[in-house]
C-alpha positions in Angstrom: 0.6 5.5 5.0 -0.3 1.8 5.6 1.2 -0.3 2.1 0.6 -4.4 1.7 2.8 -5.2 -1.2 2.6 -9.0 -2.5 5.3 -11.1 -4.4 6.2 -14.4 -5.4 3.2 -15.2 -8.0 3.6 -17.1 -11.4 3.0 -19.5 -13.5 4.1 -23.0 -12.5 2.9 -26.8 -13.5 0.4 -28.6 -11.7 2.1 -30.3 -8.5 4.8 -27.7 -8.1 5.5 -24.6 -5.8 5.4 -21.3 -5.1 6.0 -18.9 -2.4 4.4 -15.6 -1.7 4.9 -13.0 0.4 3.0 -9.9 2.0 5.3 -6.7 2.8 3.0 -4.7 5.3 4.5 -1.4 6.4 2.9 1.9 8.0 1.0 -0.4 10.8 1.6 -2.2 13.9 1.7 -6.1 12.3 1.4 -7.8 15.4 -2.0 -5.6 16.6 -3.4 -7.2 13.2 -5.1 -10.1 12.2 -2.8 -11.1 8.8 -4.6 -13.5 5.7 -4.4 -14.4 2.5 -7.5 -14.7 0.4 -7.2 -15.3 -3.5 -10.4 -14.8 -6.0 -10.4 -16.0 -10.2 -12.2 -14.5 -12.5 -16.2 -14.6 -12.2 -16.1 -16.2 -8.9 -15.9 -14.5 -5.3 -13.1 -13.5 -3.0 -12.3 -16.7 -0.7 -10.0 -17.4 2.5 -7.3 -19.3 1.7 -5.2 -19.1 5.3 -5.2 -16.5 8.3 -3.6 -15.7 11.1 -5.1 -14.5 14.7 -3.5 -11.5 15.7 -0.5 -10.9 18.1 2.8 -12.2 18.3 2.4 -15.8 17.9 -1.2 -16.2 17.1 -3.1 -19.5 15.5 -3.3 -20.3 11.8 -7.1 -21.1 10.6 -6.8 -22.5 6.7 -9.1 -23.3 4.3 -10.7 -27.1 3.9 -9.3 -26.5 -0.3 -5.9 -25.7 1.1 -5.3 -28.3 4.5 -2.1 -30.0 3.7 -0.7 -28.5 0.8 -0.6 -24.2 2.1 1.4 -23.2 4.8 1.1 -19.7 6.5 3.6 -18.0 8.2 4.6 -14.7 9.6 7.4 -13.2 10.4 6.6 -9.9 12.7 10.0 -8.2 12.5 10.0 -8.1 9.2 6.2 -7.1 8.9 5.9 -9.9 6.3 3.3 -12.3 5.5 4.4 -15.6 3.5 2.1 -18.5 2.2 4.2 -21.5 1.1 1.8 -23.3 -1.5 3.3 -26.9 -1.9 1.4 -29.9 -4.6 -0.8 -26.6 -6.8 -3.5 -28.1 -8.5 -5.0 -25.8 -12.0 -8.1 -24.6 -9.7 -5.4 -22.7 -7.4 -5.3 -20.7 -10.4 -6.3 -17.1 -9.2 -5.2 -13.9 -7.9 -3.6 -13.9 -4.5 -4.6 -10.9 -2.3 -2.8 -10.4 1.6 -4.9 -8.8 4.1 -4.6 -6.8 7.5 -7.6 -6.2 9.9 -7.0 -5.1 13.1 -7.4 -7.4 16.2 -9.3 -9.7 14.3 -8.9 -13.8 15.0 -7.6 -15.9 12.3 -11.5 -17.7 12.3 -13.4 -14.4 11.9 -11.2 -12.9 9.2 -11.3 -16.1 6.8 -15.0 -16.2 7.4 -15.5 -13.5 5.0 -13.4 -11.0 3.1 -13.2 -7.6 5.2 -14.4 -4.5 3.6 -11.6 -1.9 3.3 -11.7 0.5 6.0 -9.7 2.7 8.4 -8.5 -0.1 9.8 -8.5 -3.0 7.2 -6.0 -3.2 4.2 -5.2 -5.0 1.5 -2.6 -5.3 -1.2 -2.6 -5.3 -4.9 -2.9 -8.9 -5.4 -0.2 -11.3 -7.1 -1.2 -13.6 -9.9 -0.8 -17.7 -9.6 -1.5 -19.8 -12.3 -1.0 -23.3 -12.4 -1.1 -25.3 -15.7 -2.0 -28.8 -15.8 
């Protein structure tokens, strides 16, 4: 049974930090294409950062996120982490990880993948930021 299980959310002032992470288990993580994506309420799911498939793989981010998230990965662990560094009030929103297999970092942040036999997503983990 494939799991994605996010942590690290919560409530934190405008310009601080937070880290989340993704624990995948069940699947081969490096055969996937990893992301975070993070929707608020009334508005739709949006790419935040991804990561191509495969070992190493390329990080494609979000024109909101350049320069404040970082993605990273580490495959042993099957764990996903997104280091979100100066948050501003409209990163407010809930924080979902993602797993598609062999997909490109480019392709899975174009759009949020519908669940499937071979897509998965976790739970979600609440930010807010206060100003």
């Amino acid at each position: 049974q494939v799991q994605a299980v996010e942590s690290g959310g919560g409530l934190v002032l405008a310009g601080g930090s937070l880290r989340l992470s993704c624990q995948v288990s069940g699947l081969v993580f490096t055969d996937y294409g990893v992301g975070w994506f993070r929707q608020s309420p009334g508005a739709k799911r949006d790419a935040v950062p991804c990561f191509d498939w495969g070992v190493t793989g390329n990080p494609y981010y979000a024109d909101s996120v350049k320069g404040r998230f970082t993605i990273s990965k580490d495959n042993a662990k099957k764990t996903l982490y997104l280091q979100m560094n100066t948050l501003r009030p409209e990163d407010t929103a809930l924080y979902y990880c993602v797993a598609d297999y062999g997909k490109f970092a480019s392709t899975l942040c174009a759009r949020p993948p519908p669940v499937s036999g071979t897509t998965y997503w976790g739970q979600g983990t609440q930010v807010t930021v206060s100003s």
